[in-house]
C-alpha positions in Angstrom: -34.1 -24.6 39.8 -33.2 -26.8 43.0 -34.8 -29.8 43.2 -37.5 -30.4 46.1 -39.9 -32.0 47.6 -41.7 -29.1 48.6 -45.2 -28.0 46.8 -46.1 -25.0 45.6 -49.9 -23.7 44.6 -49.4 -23.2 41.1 -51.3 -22.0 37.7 -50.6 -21.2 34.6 -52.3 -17.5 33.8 -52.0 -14.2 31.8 -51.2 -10.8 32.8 -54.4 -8.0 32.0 -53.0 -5.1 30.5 -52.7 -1.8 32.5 -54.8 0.1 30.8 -57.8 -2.2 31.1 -57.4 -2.7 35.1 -59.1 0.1 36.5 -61.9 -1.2 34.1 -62.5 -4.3 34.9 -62.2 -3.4 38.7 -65.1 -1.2 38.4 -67.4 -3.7 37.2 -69.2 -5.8 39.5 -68.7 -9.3 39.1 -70.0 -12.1 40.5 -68.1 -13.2 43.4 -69.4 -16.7 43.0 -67.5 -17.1 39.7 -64.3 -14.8 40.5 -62.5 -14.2 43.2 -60.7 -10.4 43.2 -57.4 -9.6 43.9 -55.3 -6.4 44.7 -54.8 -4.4 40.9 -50.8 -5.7 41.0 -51.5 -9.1 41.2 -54.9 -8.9 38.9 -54.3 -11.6 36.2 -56.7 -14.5 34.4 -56.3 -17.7 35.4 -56.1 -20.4 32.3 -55.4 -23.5 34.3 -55.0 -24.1 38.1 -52.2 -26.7 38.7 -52.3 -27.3 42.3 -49.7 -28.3 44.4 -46.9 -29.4 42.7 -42.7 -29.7 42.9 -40.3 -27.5 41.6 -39.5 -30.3 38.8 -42.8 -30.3 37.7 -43.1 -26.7 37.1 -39.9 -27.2 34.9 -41.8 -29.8 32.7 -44.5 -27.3 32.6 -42.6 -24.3 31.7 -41.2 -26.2 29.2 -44.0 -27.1 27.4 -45.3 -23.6 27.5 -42.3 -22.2 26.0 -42.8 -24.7 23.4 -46.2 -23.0 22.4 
């Protein structure tokens, strides 16, 4: 990966599986506590990073592959 100084919004989430999409989109959640997304990009966030560099995303992704 290139080396920058730009940010970008990052988290570290999980993917829902297909079949349990059109499930949880038809329940009605509080919008306080979750914010919903288009069914492609429908995931659960486990930890929201922030803005961070490119090389930090590396240290990240390294650790996660470690787990």
């Amino acid at each position: 990966m290139e080396e920058s100084n730009a940010k970008i919004r990052a988290f570290v989430a999980i993917d829902i599986p297909e079949e349990l999409k059109d499930s949880l989109l038809s329940i009605n959640l509080d919008r306080k506590m979750f914010r919903m997304v288009s069914r492609d990009n429908l995931h659960i966030t486990l930890f929201f990073l922030g803005n961070i560099t490119s090389r930090q995303i590396e240290i990240v992704e390294g650790i996660i592959g470690r787990l």
